[in-house]
N, C-alpha and C positions, 0 to 999 in steps of 0.2 A: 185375296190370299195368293201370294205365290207359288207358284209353280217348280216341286221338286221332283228330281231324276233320281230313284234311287237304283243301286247297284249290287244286285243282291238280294234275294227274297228268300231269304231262311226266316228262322224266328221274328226278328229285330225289324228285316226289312217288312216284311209281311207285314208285322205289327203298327208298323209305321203307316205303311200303304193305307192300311182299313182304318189308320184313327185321324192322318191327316187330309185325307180325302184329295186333294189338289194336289196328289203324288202320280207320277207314274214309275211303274216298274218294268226294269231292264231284263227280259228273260223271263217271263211269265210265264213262258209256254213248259221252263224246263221242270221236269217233275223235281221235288226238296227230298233227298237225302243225307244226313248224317248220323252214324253211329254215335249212336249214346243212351244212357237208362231209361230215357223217355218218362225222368221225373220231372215233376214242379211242384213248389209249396204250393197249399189248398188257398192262398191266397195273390197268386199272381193271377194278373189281370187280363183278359178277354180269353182264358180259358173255358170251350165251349163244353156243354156236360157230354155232349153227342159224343165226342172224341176221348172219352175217361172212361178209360177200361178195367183200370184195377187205383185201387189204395194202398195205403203204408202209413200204419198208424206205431211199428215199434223198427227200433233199427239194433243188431246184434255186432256187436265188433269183435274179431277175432287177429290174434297174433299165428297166421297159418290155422291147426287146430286148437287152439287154446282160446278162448272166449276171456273177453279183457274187460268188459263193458256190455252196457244196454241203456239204450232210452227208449222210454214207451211214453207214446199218449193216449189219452183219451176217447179222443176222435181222428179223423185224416187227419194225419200233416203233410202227406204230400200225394198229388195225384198222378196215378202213371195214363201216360195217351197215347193214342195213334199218332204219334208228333206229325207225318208226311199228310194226312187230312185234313188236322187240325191246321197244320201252317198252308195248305191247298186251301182252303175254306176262307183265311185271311186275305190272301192275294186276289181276290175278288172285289176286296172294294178298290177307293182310288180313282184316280181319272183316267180316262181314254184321248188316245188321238194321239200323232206324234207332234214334232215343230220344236221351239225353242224352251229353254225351262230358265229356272231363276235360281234355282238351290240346288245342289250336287246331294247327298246323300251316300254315303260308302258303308255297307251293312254287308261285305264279301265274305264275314267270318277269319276263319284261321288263312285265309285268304289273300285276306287283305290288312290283315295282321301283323304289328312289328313286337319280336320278342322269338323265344325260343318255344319250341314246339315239339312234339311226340306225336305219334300215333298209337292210338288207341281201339281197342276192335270188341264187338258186342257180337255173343252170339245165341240164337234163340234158342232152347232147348226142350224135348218134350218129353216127356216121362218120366219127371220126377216132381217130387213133391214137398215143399217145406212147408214151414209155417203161416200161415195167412196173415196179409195184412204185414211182410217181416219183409225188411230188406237189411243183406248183410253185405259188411264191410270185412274183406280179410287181408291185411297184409302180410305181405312175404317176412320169410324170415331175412331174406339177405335185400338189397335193392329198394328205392324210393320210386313207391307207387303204391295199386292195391286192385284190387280183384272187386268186384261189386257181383252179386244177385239181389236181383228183382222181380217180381210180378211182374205178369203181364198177361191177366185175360188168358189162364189156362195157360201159361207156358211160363219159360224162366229168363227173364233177359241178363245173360251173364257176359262178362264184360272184363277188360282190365286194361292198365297202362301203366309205362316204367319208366323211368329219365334212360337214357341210354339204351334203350330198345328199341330199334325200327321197324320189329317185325312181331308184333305183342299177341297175335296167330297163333302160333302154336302154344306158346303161355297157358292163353285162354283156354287152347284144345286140351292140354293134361291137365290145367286145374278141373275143367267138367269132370275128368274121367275118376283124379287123384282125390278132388275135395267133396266133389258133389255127388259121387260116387255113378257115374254115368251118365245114360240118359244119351234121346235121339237129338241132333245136332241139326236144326234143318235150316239155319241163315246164320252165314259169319260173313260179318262186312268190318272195316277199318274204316279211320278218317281221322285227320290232322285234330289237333290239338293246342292251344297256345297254353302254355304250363306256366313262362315266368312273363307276363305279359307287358310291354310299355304301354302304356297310360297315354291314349291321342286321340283325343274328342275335335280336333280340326286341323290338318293338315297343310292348311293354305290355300287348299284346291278347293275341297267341302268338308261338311260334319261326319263327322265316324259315331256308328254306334253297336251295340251289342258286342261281339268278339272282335271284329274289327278297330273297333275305338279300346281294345283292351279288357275289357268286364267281362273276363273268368275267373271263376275263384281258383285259385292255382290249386290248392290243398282238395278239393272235389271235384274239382272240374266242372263247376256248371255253370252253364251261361244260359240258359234259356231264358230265366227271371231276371237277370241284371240285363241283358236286352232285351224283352219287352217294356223294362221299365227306363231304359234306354231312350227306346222309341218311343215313347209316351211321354217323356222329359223332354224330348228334343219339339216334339210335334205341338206341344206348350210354349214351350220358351221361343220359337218362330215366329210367335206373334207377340213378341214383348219389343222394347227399342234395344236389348242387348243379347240379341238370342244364346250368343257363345258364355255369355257373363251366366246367366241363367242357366242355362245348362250344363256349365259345371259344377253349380251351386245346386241346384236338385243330385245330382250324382255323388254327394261330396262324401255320404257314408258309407256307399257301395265301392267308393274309389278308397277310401282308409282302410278296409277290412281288405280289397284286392292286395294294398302294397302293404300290412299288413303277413297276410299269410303267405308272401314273397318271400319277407323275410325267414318263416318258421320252414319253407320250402328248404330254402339255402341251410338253414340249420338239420333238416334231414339229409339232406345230402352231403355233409360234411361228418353225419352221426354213421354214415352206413358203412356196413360193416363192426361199427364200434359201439351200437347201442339201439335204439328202437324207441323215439319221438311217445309212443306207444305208454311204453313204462311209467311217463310219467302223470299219465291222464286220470279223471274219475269220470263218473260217470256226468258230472256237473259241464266238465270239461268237451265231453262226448256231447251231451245235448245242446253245446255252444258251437260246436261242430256242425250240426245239424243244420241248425238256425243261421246259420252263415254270421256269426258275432263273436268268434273268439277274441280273446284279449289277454295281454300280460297277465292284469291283475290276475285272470281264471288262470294262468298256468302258474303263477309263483303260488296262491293257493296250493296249488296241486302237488308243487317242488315242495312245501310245506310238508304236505301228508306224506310225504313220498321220501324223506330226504338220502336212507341209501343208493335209491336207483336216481336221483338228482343230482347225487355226487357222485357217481357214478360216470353217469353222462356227461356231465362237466369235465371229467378226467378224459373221456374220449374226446371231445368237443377239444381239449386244448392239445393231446399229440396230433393233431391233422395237421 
C-alpha cells in the first residue's frame, strides 16, 4: 500500500488517516476547530457513540417569526457531537515516522478550497430552553442565508451565515436576544465557509477531499458527511488501477445534488429582496431538504400547489 501525505486533519482528513492506515498526517499536534452545528445524519460513518451528545429527530422552519414548515421523525435523524473529540479520536490511527510518501492528500477545508466563501459564526448559549430533540431553521426576512439552533448537551448551539456578510457576529448576537429571547452567551467563534463551491477531486498535484475537493452542500452548509464519505471513497478507490476514475464515480450523487443546490443558491440570490425561495416549499419539499436530495421534480410539485406565490416569484426572478 502506498504511502499518503495528507494535509489537513479536520473531518475528511482525520477520516481518511484512521481508515487508510498507510497515511500520514501533517499537523497532528494542531488541536481541530471549526464553527459549525456539530450535526451528522445518524447514518454517517465511523461516528463514535462516546462523542454524541444530543439528537434531532424534528426540524421547525421559520420565515423570521412565522413558522412555514415541519418535518419530524420517528427516531434520530441526525446526531449532534463533540465534533473537536470526535475528529481528535480520528487522528490517532495512521502511520508514524517521517521520509518520503507516494500520494499527496489535500483535506485543508475552506482552506484549500476554490469557489466563493462566507463566514459563518456559532454561538453556545445557556439558559434557554426549547423543544427537545428540535432543530430550527429561520431565515431573514431580507438577505440569502439563515440562522440555525440546535441542541447540544444542555445548551443551544446557535449559529448563522449570509452571502454578503463578513462579519455574521453580531447577527448571531441580536437574533439570540431578538428571536430566542436571551439567554447567557458563553462561546462565539466564526470560520470560513465555501457557499458556491468548484467541484476538484485532483488538482495535478494530489486528491482533494471533503470541503477542500468542493463537497458542501451550499443550501445547509454541511460537509462533515460528504467528507467522511469523501475520505472513505478515496481510501477505496487507491487500491483499484484507476483511483481518480473511481473516485469520482463513487461521489457522482453527492457531486449532482452539490451543483444542483448551486443552482437554487443563485436563484435566492437573484429572488432577494423580491421574494423568499421559502414560499414555495411544503413540507415534502422541506424533508428533501433535510435528507440532502432536493430535486426539480419536488419544487415544480410544489410551484404546483403553490401557484400565486410561483407566479409571483417568477415575476420577481425576471425584473433582476
Amino acid at each position: 500500500m502506498e504511502l499518503a501525505k495528507v494535509l489537513g486533519l479536520g473531518p475528511s482528513g482525520s477520516a481518511f488517516v484512521a481508515t487508510y492506515r498507510n497515511a500520514i498526517g501533517v499537523d497532528s499536534s494542531r488541536r481541530y476547530f471549526k464553527a459549525c452545528g456539530e450535526a451528522v445524519p445518524v447514518e454517517t460513518p465511523l461516528v463514535d457513540r462516546r462523542y454524541i451528545v444530543d439528537t434531532v429527530r424534528r426540524y421547525k422552519f421559520y420565515s423570521w417569526r412565522r413558522e412555514v414548515g415541519e418535518v419530524a421523525y420517528s427516531r434520530a435523524r441526525w446526531h449532534i457531537v463533540e465534533k473537536a473529540q470526535w475528529i481528535e479520536s480520528m487522528r490517532r490511527g495512521g502511520a508514524s515516522g517521517e521520509g518520503g510518501w507516494d500520494i499527496l492528500v489535500k483535506a485543508g477545508g475552506p482552506y484549500q478550497s476554490v469557489g466563493e466563501k462566507i463566514i459563518v459564526a456559532r454561538a453556545y448559549v445557556e439558559g434557554r430552553r426549547l423543544e427537545d430533540e428540535t432543530a430550527y431553521f429561520v431565515f431573514p426576512e431580507a438577505g440569502v442565508g439563515f440562522y440555525w439552533v440546535f441542541p447540544h448537551g444542555g445548551v443551544l448551539n446557535v449559529g448563522g451565515g449570509f452571502l454578503g456578510v463578513s462579519n455574521p457576529v453580531p447577527y448571531v448576537l441580536k437574533f439570540v436576544e431578538e428571536w430566542l429571547g436571551g439567554g447567557r452567551v458563553v462561546d462565539v467563534r466564526g470560520a470560513p465557509l465555501t457557499v458556491r463551491p468548484t467541484i476538484l477531486l485532483h488538482d495535478g498535484e494530489g486528491f482533494r477531499i471533503g470541503e477542500a475537493a468542493g463537497l458542501v452542500y451550499p443550501l445547509t452548509g454541511e460537509g462533515i458527511r460528504p467528507g467522511i464519505l469523501s475520505a472513505l471513497a478515496l481510501a477505496s478507490a487507491l487500491k483499484t488501477k484507476r483511483p481518480l476514475e473511481t473516485y469520482r464515480r463513487q461521489l457522482e450523487g453527492i457531486i449532482r445534488q452539490i451543483e444542483f443546490q448551486k443552482r437554487l443558491l443563485g436563484l435566492a440570490q437573484r429572488l432577494a429582496g423580491g421574494g423568499n425561495l421559502l414560499e414555495l416549499t411544503d413540507d415534502s419539499v422541506l424533508r428533501e431538504y433535510i435528507e440532502e436530495n432536493l430535486s426539480a421534480k419536488a419544487l415544480f410539485a410544489a410551484v404546483a400547489k403553490k401557484p400565486l406565490e410561483g407566479a409571483r416569484l417568477v415575476a420577481a426572478i425576471l425584473r433582476k
